[in-house]
C-alpha positions in Angstrom: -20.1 37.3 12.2 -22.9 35.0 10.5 -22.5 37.3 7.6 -18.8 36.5 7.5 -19.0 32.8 8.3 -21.3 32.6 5.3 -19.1 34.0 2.7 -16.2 32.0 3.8 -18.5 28.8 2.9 -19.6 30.3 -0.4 -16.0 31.0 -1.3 -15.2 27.6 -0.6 -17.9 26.0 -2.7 -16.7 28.4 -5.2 -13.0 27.2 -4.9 -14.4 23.6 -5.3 -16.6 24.4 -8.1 -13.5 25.6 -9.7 -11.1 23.0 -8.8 -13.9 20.2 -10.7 -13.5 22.5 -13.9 -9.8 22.7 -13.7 -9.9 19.5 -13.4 -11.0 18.7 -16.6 -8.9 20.4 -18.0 -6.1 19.0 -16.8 -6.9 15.7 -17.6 -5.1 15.6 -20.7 -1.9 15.4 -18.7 -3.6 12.1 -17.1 -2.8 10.2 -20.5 1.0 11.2 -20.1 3.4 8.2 -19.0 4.6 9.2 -15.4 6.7 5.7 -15.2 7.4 4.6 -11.7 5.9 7.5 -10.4 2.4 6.4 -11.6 1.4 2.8 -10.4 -2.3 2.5 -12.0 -4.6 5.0 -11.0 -1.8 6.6 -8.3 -0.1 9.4 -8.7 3.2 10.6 -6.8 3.0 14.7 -6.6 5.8 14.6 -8.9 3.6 14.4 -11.7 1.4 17.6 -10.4 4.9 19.2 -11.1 5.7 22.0 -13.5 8.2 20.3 -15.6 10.9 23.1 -14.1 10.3 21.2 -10.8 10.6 17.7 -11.6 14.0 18.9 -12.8 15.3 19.9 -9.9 14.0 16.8 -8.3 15.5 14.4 -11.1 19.3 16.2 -10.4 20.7 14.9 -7.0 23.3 18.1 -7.8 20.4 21.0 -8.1 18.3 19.1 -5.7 18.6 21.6 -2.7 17.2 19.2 -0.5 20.8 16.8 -0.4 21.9 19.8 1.8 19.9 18.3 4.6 20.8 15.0 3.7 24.3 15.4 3.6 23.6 17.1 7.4 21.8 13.6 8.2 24.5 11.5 7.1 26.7 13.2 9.1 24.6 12.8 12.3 24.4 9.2 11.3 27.9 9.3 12.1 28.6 11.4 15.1 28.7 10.3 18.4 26.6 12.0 20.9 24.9 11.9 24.3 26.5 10.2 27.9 26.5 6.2 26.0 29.5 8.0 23.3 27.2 6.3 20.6 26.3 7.6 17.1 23.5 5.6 15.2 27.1 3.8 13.2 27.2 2.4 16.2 24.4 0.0 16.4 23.4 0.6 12.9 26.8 0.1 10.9 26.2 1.1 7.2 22.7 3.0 6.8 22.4 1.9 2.9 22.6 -1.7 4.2 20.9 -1.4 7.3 18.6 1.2 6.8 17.3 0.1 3.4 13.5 -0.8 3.0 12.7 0.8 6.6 11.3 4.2 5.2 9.1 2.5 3.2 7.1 0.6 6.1 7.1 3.5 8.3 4.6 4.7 11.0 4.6 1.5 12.5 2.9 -0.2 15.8 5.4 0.3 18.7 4.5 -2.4 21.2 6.2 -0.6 24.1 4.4 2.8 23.8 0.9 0.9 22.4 0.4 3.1 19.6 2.0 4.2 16.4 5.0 5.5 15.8 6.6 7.5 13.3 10.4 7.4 11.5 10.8 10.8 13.2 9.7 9.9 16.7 11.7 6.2 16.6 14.9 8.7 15.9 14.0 10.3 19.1 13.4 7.4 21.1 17.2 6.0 19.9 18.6 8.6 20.5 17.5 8.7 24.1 17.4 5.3 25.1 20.7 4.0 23.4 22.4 7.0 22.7 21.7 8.6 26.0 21.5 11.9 23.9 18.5 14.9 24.1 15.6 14.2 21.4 16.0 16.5 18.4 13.1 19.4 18.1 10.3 18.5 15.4 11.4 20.5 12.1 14.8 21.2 13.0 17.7 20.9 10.8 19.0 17.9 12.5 15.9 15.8 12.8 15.1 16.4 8.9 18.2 16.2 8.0 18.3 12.4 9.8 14.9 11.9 8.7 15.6 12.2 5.1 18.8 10.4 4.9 17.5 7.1 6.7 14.6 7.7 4.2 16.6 8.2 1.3 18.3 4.8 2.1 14.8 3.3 0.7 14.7 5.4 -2.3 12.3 3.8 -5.2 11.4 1.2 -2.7 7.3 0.6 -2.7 5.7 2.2 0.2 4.8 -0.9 2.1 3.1 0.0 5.2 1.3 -2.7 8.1 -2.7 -1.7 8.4 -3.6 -4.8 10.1 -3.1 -6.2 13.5 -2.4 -3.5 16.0 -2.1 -1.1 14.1 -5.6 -1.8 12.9 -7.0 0.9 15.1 -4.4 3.4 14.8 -5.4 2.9 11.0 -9.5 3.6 11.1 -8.7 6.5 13.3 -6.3 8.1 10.7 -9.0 7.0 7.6 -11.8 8.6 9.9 -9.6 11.9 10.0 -8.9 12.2 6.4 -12.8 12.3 5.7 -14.1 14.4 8.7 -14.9 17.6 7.5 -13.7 20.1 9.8 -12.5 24.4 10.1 -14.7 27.3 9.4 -14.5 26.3 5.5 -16.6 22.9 6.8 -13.5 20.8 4.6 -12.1 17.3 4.7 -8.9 16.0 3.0 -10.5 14.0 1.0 -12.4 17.1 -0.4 -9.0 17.9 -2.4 -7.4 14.7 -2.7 -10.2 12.4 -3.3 -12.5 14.4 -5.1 -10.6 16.9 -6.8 -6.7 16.0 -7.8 -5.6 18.1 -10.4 -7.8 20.9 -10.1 -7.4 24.3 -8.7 -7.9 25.4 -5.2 -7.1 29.8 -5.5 -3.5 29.3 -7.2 -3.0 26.1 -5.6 -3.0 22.9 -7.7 -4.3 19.8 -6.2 -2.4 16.2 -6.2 -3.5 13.4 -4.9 -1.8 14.4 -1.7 0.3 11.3 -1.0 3.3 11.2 1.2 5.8 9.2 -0.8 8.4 12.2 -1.0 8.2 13.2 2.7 10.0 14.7 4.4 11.0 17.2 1.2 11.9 20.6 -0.1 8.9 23.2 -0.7 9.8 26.1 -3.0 7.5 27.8 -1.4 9.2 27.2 1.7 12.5 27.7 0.8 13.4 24.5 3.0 12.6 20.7 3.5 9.4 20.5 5.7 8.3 17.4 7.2 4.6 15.5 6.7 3.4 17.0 9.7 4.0 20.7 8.4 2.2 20.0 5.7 -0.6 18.2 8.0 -0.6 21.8 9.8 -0.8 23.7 6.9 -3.8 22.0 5.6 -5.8 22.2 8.6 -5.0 26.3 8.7 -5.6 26.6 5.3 -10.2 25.1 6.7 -9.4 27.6 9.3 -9.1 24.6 11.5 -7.1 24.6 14.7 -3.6 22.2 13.7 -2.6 19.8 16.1 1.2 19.8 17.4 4.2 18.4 15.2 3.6 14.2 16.5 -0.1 14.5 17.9 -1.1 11.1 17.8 -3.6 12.5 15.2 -1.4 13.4 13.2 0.8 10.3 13.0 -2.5 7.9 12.4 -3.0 10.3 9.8 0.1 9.6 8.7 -0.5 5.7 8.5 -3.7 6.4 6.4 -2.2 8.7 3.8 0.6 6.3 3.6 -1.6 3.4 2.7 -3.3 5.5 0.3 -0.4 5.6 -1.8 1.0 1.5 -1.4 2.8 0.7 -4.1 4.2 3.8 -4.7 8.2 5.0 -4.9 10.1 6.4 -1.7 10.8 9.9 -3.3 12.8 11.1 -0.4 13.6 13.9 -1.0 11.0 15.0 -3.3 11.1 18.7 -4.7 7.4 20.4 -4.8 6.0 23.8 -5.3 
């Protein structure tokens, strides 16, 4: 087992080695002008894209991810639960109503004393002032919901509160993204911090910001939310994940967001 334990830490210092030498060479693309997905030294994962990707992204028609919008708008509109509400209802016209509020998003939520996430506040609408059951974490519905009020604050600059009372909820999500942690002894910062644009196996490594969430992953065949992708990382240090809106996860979530200030609202990005 010690045996074993030790060559899963040498093949990580390996993969890092590697990732700081693909690095370099990939900073020729650095010098490339990204537009408004670049805003000075960040970097959306768009421009980690294969050029096949970004245009798949850049056509709303061969975006496969306006399925699940489309699905969100139309839960926008349909009433539901014992109060006969839809979100219409309260919320009139999402493009008017709804714009700027994916960009600020997790915020402080006063009545539950902690953050809260554009999923979660969903949730809680639908149950307090629709009178209708939550929808499950990664289901068609609550992307598909996610995404459209998200897409409402499409190129918008991620403009997220860190001070206050959220404060707290912020230094514990910073003080995650640097903890090293799973059998490979790694930290998020280890990729995104230290190694953007290198190689990790056949993986390569962005900046790891959150401006497109929730989106479609070719790899996944299907839009995945920040929290999947939270999940996956953690597996990937063979560390135990946390479940879909663990308080972790959603300080996290704060932390990452901030990292990226300034940046578009890609929702919904496209991404290997």
């Amino acid at each position: 087992m010690r045996k074993s334990i030790q060559g899963i830490g040498a093949l990580a210092a390996l993969a890092v080695a590697f990732s700081a030498f693909a690095g370099t060479a990939f900073a020729g693309k650095d010098k490339m002008n990204f537009g408004k997905y670049q805003v000075g030294e960040l970097r959306t994962g768009y421009t980690f894209s294969t050029p096949e990707t970004r245009a798949i992204q850049d056509d709303d028609f061969e975006n496969p991810a306006f399925l699940w919008v489309d699905v969100g708008e139309a839960l926008w509109n349909k009433k539901e639960g014992k109060a006969g509400k839809s979100c219409a209802s309260c919320h009139k016209n999402a493009s008017a109503s709804m714009r700027g509020v994916g960009a600020r998003y997790p915020v402080f939520n006063k009545k539950l004393g902690k953050l809260q996430n554009l999923e979660q506040r969903i949730n809680q609408e639908r149950v307090e002032k629709m009178q209708a059951k939550p929808l499950k974490y990664e289901s068609k519905e609550l992307l598909g919901l996610t995404m459209f009020v998200r897409n409402q604050s499409k190129d918008m600059p991620i403009n997220v509160s860190i001070d206050g009372p959220a404060a707290p909820f912020f230094e514990k999500g910073k003080k995650f993204y640097f903890q090293r942690r799973g059998q490979l002894d790694m930290a998020c910062a280890n990729c995104h911090v230290d190694n953007p644009g290198g190689m990790i196996r056949a993986n390569l490594l962005s900046q790891g910001q959150s401006n497109g969430f929730p989106l479609y992953r070719l790899k996944w065949q299907k839009p995945g939310s920040l929290h999947r992708r939270f999940r996956g990382c953690n597996k990937q240090v063979r560390a135990k994940p946390y479940s879909y809106g663990a308080d972790e996860y959603v300080n996290l979530e704060l932390y990452v967001a901030w990292r990226g200030q300034g940046l578009p609202v890609e929702t919904p990005a496209v991404r290997m």
